[in-house]
C-alpha angles and dihedrals in degrees: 000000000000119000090198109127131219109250119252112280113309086217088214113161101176137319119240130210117213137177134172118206132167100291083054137245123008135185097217103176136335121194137227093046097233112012093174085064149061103292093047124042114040123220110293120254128222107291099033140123116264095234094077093049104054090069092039121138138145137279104242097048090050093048087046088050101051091046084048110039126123145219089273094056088041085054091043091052097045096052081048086052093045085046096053086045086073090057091047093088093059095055103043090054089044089045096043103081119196121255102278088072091060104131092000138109111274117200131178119169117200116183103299091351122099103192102203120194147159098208108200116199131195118262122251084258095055094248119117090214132051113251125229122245117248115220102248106245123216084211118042089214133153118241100182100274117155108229118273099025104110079047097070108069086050118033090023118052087026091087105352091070092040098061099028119012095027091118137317100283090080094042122078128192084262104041127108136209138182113294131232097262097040077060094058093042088052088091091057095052093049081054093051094043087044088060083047092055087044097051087035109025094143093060104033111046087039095103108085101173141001132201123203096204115191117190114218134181106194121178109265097242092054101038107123092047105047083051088047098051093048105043095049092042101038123003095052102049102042087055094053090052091055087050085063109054088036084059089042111045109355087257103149092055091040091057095041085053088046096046094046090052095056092047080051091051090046091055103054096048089036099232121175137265100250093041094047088045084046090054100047093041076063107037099037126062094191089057093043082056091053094046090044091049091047102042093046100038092046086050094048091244132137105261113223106200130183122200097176145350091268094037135053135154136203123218136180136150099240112257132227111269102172130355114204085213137077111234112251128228094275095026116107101258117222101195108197093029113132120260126211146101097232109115116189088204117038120104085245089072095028112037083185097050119107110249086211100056116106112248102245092064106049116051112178114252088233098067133088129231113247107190113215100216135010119329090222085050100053089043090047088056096045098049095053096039086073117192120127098278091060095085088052101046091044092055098038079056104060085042103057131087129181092225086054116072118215093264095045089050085044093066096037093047108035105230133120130286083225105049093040083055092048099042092043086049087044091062101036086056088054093053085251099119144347138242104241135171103257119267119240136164091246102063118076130238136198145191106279116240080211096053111126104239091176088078093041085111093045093043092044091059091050090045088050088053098052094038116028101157102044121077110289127261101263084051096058085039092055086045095057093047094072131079117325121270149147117286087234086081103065103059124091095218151326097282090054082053095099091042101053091045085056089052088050095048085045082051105047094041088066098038100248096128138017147189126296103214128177126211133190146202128193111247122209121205132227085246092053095060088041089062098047088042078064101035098059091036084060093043084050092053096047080046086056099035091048087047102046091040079064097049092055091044085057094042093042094058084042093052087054097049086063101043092102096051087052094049092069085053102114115228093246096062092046090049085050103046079053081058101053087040096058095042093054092050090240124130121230113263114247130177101270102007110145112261121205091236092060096068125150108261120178116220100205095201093149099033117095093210081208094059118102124227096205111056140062122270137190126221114222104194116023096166093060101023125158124252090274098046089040088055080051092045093047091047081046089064104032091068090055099121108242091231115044106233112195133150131205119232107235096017123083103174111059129183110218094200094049098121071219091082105024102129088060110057089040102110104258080227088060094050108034099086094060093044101033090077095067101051086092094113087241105071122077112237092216092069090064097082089049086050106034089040087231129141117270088234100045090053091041088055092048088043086058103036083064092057103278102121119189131184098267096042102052097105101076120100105214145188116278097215097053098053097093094138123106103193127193126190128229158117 
């Protein structure tokens, strides 16, 4: 049981095919039939416009409808049909944008609708893909070459890689492309539909753009999102993949001729609607492609399309998969989603990763694979899904384990660091796996708040299935539920190890439990701040003193240079100029006397005036702290006692050298600069033996040596001076 969520509502109303030829504009084909109606727009959600919920019924009734109706409802539906047709030239000119849209996002907005499109139009040449240019020869002389095969780097991979091989977020374990040899054969194809323009030119070249509209109706408060999810995920590249094979084999025009044939036979024998979209869903790929892309995306499903026998593409919008956040009471709930803050992606959990890089394409070295279904199912479907990444995936399967992380695997297995991280990104993308933090019996795991008791009977059956003979599944439940502890301790012994790992991965597929995970922050103490206050007042008075010893040095050699001048001075003049001095209220100046405009001014560069002296304070990022928390960060080491001092409850005799308790006689100043990065409240400390290749005991005893006491390590009497953490638990 899977705990991936479907994504929040696609929005898609219906999705519009329109071409512009010679003659100008047409509205080709448009799917579903009606989407105004029953059988188009569900009913509205909270939050949603008004305009999808007045036409709102139910499934059922619309499915029994369309199996009973009857000729007057096929009449009915066909007048509607005729009716709609007089409208059809307003949309095709609104939906058929002038040359300076080709390859962009076009947008229209009309009243609730959003229409959404990549219109593609042909080049200046008449080709729909730029053509490589040959290197000019001395000789024209034949090496050897096949035909077509100079052609492959260019005209090939140009487009062809862009809408289909381009990387694997567009490539699921069942998906299909075109092969190496059907590569190599494609110059033989342009040849062969060269001698078909030449023959039909009229009819052939006549297409000169098409526009793949989709209608979308997002919430308002979600509405660049949702266009933007769609269009990047699903409207683009549909409509790359359609470039193609209109490059390739005029498929596009083809499809829209096709298609218009069969309306023109409908309308003369006056078939209905269902019947005539029945008919076109069989006989056109290019329809088939449309209903496919509609019916899968509006479910929140993966699309599967095929163009052509040689060519098919996968599309989805990526689902949830974990929230780090508990729904409120008007936010959309997701029971059974997966809760949790570690993100396989962020810069947080990869320093090296691009911050850039789209999710799907960057998973951290230090996470595990989690499959989302039976190991002998996915590599069923994968092995029969062919295509050249099958081989790889089937043997990065059987290698993975989610006790193991990528790197780990990496050095077991062999392969590289780089292909483990492309094939596991490969299968989350396509809703296959998920990147999770290694289990492992020491963490600790706990009951989820977001966990979907509605399914507990349904989900108990399936547990009982896959572990008949291990306590059931309101029993481990029930287990988890109690006071926090490591994994480890629920299991009987080691030969239950493997068991019992089995039961947390079952668990965590389908969001039951989840992570424990325990974050810190430095504190720094109103003594502390006290220490550095003095500290930098003291470094402000040495600054003046130094500086005003320099000054009376300069004034004092001045004073004797002029002690000859001052000896022909008389008594009298000197007794007078005392007088004047004392009737004015000014002091005789004298070398080094103080002077009013050399007082002692504090710069404060370093001092928040805002900040408070006497209360505690926590410092957010350490490893990259500004001058005043560096100075508290730096007071913070230099009363590390040189020489660790603990004591253990219950033992009086220890021995120092005992690896038991390594992580407690290693001096706190040797090991600050490795831990000190983490103390940011947003990394998990229990990723820092995994990073830092450290055992998880020896990190655990200098964690609480520094004032993060957990339940197995209480008994550990510490030194006061070295416990600066504040640590909080969660998901």
């Amino acid at each position: 049981m899977s705990s991936i969520a479907r994504p929040p509502d696609p929005c898609l109303v219906a999705i519009i095919l329109i071409v512009r030829s010679r003659a100008g504009p047409r509205f080709v084909f448009h799917y579903p039939p009606n989407p105004l109606s029953e059988n188009g727009l569900r009913a509205a959600p909270k939050g949603r416009r008004p305009s999808r919920a007045k036409s709102a019924k139910s499934n059922d009734s619309s499915s029994s409808e369309e199996s009973g109706s009857t000729s007057d409802e096929d009449e009915e539906e066909a007048h509607a049909q005729s009716q709609n047709a007089s409208s059809a030239d307003v949309w095709e000119k609104l939906l058929s944008p002038s040359r300076s849209w080709h390859k962009r996002r076009f947008e229209v907005g009309i009243n609730d609708l959003a229409f959404v499109g990549w219109p593609v139009f042909v080049r200046e040449d008449g080709t729909w893909r730029k053509q490589r240019r040959k290197k000019k020869k001395t000789k024209p002389e034949w090496e050897g070459g096949e035909l077509g095969h100079n052609e492959i780097p260019g005209d090939v991979r140009d487009d062809a890689d862009e809408a289909i091989a381009a990387s694997t977020e567009t490539l699921s374990p069942h998906t299909m492309t075109a092969s190496e040899s059907q590569r190599a054969s494609m110059g033989s194809i342009r040849s062969s539909r060269t001698l078909s323009e030449m023959l039909d030119g009229d009819d052939k070249d006549s297409m000169t753009m098409f526009n793949v509209v989709f209608v979308l109706d997002p919430p308002l408060l979600e509405y660049s999102m949702r266009i933007r999810e769609i269009y990047d995920n699903i409207i683009k590249k549909f409509a790359k993949a359609l470039k193609w094979e209109q490059a390739r084999t005029d498929y596009v025009w083809r499809e829209a001729q096709h298609i218009s044939h069969i309306k023109e036979k409908a309308k003369e024998t006056r078939t209905s609607v269902n019947t005539l979209y029945s008919e076109l869903i069989n006989h056109s790929s290019l329809a088939r492609a449309i209903y496919t892309v509609y019916s899968n995306i509006s479910a929140s499903k993966i699309a599967s399309v095929s163009l052509s026998p040689d060519v098919s593409i996968s599309l989805q919008i990526p689902p949830l998969t974990s929230t780090p956040y508990l729904p409120g009471p008007g936010d959309k709930a997701y029971p059974g989603l997966w809760l949790t803050t570690a993100d396989s992606v962020t810069p947080a959990d990869d320093p090296t990763a691009d911050e850039n890089t789209a999710p799907h394409q960057v998973l951290a070295k230090h996470f595990a694979l989690l499959l989302l279904s039976d190991e002998a199912t996915i590599l069923k479907d994968v092995e029969a899904s062919g295509g050249a990444l099958a081989p790889a995936l089937a043997h990065y399967i059987r290698c993975s384990k989610p006790t193991k992380s990528f790197a780990q695997i990496s050095a077991l297995s062999g392969i590289p660091l780089s292909t483990i991280q492309m094939l596991a990104s490969h299968l989350v993308y396509w809703r296959r796996a998920r990147a999770i933090p290694p289990l492992h019996q020491r963490d600790v795991y706990f009951v989820s708040p977001n966990c979907d008791l509605s399914k507990l009977e349904v989900a108990t059956a399936a547990y009982q299935l896959a572990f008949p003979t291990l306590p059931s599944l309101p029993k481990m439940l029930s287990a988890l539920s109690g006071t926090p502890r490591p994994y480890g301790s629920f299991i009987p012994s080691k030969d239950h190890k493997e068991a019992y790992f089995a039961i947390l991965a079952w668990l965590l597929r389908g969001g039951w439990v989840t992570q424990l995970r325990t974050f810190a922050r430095v504190k720094v103490s109103p003594e502390i701040k006290m220490a550095v206050e003095r500290a930098l007042r003291r470094e402000e008075v040495d600054k003046y003193l130094s500086k005003q010893g320099s000054s009376i040095l300069s004034d004092h050699s001045k004073h004797n240079g002029d002690t000859s001048k001052n000896d022909d001075d008389d008594a009298s003049s000197s007794s007078s100029s005392s007088l004047a001095s004392q009737d004015s209220g000014e002091e005789t100046p004298m070398p080094g006397r103080y002077k009013p405009d050399s007082k002692l001014h504090l710069s404060h560069s370093l001092l928040d005036q805002d900040t408070s002296l006497k209360t505690a304070s926590l410092i957010l990022f350490p490893h990259r702290a500004p001058p005043l928390e560096s100075r508290w960060l730096d007071e913070i080491v230099s009363r590390f006692p040189k020489q660790p001092r603990f004591s253990v409850r219950g033992r009086a005799n220890i021995d120092e050298n005992d690896p038991e308790y390594a992580g407690l006689r290693t001096a706190m100043k040797d090991l600050w600069p490795v831990y000190i990065k983490y103390f940011n409240g947003m990394d998990a400390l229990e990723k820092v033996p995994v990073r830092e290749n450290l055992k998880r005991k020896l990190v655990w005893q200098v964690l609480t040596r520094l004032g993060l006491v957990t339940g197995s390590q209480s008994y550990i009497e510490l030194d006061p001076s070295e416990q600066v953490l504040i640590g909080v638990r969660h998901w």
